[in-house]
N, C-alpha and C positions, 0 to 999 in steps of 0.2 A: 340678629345683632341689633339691629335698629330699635327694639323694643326696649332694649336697655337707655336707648337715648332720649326715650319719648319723642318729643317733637323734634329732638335734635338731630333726626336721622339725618337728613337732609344733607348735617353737615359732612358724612365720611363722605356721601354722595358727590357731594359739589366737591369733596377734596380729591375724591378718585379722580373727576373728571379734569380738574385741574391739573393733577399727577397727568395723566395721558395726552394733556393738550401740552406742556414742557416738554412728555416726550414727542410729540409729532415735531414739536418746532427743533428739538435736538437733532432728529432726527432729518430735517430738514437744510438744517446749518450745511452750508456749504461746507467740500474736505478740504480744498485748499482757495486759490487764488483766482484762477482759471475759470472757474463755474460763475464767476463774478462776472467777467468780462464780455462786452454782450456789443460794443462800440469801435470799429478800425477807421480810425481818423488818418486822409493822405496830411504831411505836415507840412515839407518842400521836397524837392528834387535834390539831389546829391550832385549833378552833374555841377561842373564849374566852365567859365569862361573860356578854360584852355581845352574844355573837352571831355576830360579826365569821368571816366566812372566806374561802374560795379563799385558802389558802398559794400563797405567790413565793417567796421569799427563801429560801436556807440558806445558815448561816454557822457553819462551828467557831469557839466561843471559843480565841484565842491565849492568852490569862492569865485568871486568877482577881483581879478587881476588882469590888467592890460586890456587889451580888447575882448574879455573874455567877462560876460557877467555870469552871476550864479545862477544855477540850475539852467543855463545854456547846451544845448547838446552838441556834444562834437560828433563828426561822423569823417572819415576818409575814405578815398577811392582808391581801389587797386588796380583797375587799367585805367588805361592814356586813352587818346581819342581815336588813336587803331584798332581800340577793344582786346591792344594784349595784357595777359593777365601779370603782374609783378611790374607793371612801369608808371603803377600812379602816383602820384606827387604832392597833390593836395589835400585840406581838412577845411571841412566846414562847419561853421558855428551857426546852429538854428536859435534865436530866441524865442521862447513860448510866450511870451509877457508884449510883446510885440510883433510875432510872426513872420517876422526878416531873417532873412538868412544870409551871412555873409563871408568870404574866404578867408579863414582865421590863418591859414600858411599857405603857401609854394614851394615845396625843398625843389633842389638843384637834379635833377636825372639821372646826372653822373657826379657820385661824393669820391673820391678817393680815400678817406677814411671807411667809407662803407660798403667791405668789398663784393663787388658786382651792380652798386649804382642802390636805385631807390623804387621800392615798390614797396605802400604804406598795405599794412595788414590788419588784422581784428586785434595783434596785440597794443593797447594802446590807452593810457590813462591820464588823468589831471589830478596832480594832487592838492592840495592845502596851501601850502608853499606858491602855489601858481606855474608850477614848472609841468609840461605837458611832454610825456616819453611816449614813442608812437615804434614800431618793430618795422623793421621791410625786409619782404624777402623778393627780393629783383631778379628779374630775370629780362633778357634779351628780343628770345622771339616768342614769348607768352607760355612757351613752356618750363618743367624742370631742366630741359638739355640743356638749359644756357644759364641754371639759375645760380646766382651767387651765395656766397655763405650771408650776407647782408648783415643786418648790426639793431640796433637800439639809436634812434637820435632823440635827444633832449633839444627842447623848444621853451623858449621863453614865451610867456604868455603874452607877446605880441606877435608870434608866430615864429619867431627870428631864431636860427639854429644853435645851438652855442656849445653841444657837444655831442663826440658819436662813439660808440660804445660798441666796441667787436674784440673778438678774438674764438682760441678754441672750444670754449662751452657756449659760446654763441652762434648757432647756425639755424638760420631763419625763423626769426621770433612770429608765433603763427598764429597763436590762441587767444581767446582775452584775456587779459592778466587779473589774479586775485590779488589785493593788495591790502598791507596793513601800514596807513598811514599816522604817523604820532607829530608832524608837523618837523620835527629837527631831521627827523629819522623815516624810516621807510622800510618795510619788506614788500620785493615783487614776486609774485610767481609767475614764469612765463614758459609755454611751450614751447618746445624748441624740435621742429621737424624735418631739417634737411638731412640732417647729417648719415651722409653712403647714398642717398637718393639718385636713382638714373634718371634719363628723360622716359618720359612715355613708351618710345618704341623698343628699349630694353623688355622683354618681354619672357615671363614665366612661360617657359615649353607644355608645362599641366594646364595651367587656366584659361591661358590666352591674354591675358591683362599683364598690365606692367606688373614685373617683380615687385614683391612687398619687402620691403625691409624692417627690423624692430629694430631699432637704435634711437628712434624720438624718447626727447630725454621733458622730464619741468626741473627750471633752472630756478632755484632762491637766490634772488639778489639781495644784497644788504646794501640801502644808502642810506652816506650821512648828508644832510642837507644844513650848510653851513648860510647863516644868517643874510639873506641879500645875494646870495652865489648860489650857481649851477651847485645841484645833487652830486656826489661824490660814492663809485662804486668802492664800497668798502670789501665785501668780498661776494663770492659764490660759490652754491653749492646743490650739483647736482641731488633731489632727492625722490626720484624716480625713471625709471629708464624702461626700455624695450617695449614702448610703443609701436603699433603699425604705422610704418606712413606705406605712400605709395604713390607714384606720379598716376597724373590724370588728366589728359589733353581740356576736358568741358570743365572742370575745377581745382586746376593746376596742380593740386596735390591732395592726399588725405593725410591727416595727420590729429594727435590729439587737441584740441580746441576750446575746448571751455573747462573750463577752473574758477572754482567756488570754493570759501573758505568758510568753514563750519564753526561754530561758536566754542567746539573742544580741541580746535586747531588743526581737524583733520581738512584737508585738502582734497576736494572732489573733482575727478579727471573726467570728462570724453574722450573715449575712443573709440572714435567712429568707426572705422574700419573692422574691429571685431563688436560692431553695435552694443557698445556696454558704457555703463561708467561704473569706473574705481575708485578708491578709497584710500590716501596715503595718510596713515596715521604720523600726529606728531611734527607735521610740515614745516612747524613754525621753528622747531629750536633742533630736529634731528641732523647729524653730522654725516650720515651713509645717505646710498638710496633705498629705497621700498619697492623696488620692482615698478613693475607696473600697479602694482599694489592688490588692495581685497575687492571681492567684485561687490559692484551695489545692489545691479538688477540690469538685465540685459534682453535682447530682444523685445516682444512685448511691442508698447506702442512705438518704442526707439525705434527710427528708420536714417542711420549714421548721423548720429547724434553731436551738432556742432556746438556752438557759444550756448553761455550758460550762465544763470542769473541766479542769485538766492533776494526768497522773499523775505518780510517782514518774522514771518512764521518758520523760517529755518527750510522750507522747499525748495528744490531745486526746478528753474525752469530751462528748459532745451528745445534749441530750432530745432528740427529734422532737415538733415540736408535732402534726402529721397524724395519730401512731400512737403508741402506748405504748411505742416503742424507744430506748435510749439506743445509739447508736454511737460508736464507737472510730477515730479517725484519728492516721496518723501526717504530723503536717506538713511534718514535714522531706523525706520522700517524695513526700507530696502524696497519700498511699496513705488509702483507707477500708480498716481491716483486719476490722472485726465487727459487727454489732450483735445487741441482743440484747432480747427481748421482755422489760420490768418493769414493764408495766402492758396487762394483756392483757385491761381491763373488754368485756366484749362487747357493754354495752348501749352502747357507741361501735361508729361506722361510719369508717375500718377501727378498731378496738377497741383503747383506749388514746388514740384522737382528742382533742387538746386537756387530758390529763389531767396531764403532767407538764409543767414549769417550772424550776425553781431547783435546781441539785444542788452538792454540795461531798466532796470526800474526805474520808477518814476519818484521823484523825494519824495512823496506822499505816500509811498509803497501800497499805494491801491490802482496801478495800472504798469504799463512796461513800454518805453519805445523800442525799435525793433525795424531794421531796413527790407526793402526789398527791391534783391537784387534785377531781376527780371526788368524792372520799369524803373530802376533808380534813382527810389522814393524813400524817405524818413518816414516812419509807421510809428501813430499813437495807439496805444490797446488800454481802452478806458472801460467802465461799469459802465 
């Protein structure tokens, strides 16, 4: 062929190789987010003054309100300074921009609105408005035997309580919440895991383990948020059910925990206890429930798959509660693309075992904070 070009062979030459070098670099491109991150920054400690740890929760601040500036991280603790799990009380605000970290709340112990007291959990958000809604599922002597149905408190962005939110579709808000905020208005999605839960020592006769129950429900809240005034629950609507939970003396309970909201409105569940996530189509405007829903992809790298983060690129990221890994799926595939060891403590069996929980992205969506529980630390995950 080249003779046809005369001297311009050269060119298809340098063009193939061109072609092949687009493909190596194609081929090179990282698949998702994960393959990026190559930096675990400590940030602060979660413990507070009065004691209070095991961090849940992470949340970027959306605005700068009250004591609260933007892109501030919030985090809470779910035990008190006995180390029982459902009695912790406090949230703290890390600033990145200055590296302080300071007590953004103290709820009360014991709420009479909130029944069975206060123990702050991973469900928990700031919205636009400046109003911060945080979940507790309380309990007494650090198990489910003493746990209360618990509630939803709304916080003004000076930490200061100003409303609490229970009844029967509210029974211990557990997961991180998906949320679609429009500033007047609000959709929440929150899991919800107590509901029939024994204590620990209720025990399956076949397995040996406390009895499982499917009754965890994701509850859609509707608020209106009226100008200058506390969020107002407009209504609710179960639109998924018969989740695993399960009491658990070393992590109080199993239950579904991370929720992610898809760009076609479908809603992405953990369920740790059968190591999967699901798929509820339609989350945002359906009137029924979806079951537990369609499955995504299960087993694999999932090792009881907790809190759960969407990327820039529509992935989904997940702790492992089993091992110190956060893994990378893409749902629309149904594909597990990575995961990647950010908590490799050894004195866990497999190591990193139970040490992470709550994660959230970074506003730049090219990195993730993310706690660990084990040494009750704020964790950066940077390139």
């Amino acid at each position: 062929m080249a003779g046809h070009h005369g001297k311009g062979g050269t060119i298809p030459l340098l063009a193939s190789l061109l072609l092949m070098t687009i493909g190596t670099a194609e081929a090179e491109e990282p698949k998702g987010l994960l393959e990026t991150i190559h930096r675990h920054i400590t940030l602060t400690s979660s413990v507070t003054d009065n004691g209070d740890l095991n961090p849940y929760a992470v949340v970027v601040a959306p605005v700068t309100a009250g004591k609260i500036r933007k892109d501030d991280v919030l985090v809470d603790n779910f035990n008190d300074i006995s180390n029982l799990q459902g009695t912790g009380t406090t949230i703290i605000a890390y600033t990145p921009a200055t590296r302080e970290t300071s007590l953004f709340a103290r709820l009360p112990k014991k709420l009479p609105e909130c029944p069975g007291g206060v123990g702050l959990t991973t469900a928990m958000t700031m919205l636009t408005s400046g109003w911060v809604i945080v979940g507790s599922t309380p309990s007494t002597d650090g198990t489910t035997a003493t746990k209360g149905d618990g509630c939803l408190l709304v916080l003004d962005p000076n930490g200061r309580l100003v409303a609490t939110w229970s009844g029967p579709t509210i029974n211990d808000p557990w997961g991180n919440m998906a949320v679609i905020d429009r500033g007047s208005s609000a959709t929440l999605f929150i899991s919800m895991a107590g509901f029939g839960l024994p204590g620990p020592d209720v025990r399956d006769p076949e397995t040996g383990y406390p009895v499982t129950v499917r009754k965890a429900t994701v509850l859609r809240l509707e608020l209106s948020i009226p100008e200058g005034k506390p969020p107002v629950l407009v209504s609710q609507t179960v639109i998924a059910d018969g989740f695993s939970g399960r009491a658990d003396r070393d992590n109080f309970l199993f239950g579904p925990t991370g929720l992610g909201l898809g760009a076609d409105n479908t809603l992405y569940v953990t369920d740790g206890m059968d190591n999967r996530i699901t798929a509820i189509p339609d989350a945002v405007s359906r009137s029924d429930s979806a079951g537990a829903g369609r499955l995504v992809t299960e087993g694999g790298l999932l090792a009881w798959p907790l809190a759960m983060t969407m990327t820039p690129q529509g992935h989904l990221l997940v702790c492992n509660g089993r091992n110190g890994q956060v893994v990378e799926v893409d749902p629309i595939a149904g594909k597990q693309i990575y995961a990647q060891w950010i908590d490799s403590d050894q004195a866990q069996t497999p190591p990193g075992n139970g040490d992470l929980f709550g994660i959230a992205m970074k506003p730049d969506g090219k990195g993730f904070y993310y706690v660990e529980d084990d040494v009750n630390t704020l964790m950066e995950a940077v390139r």
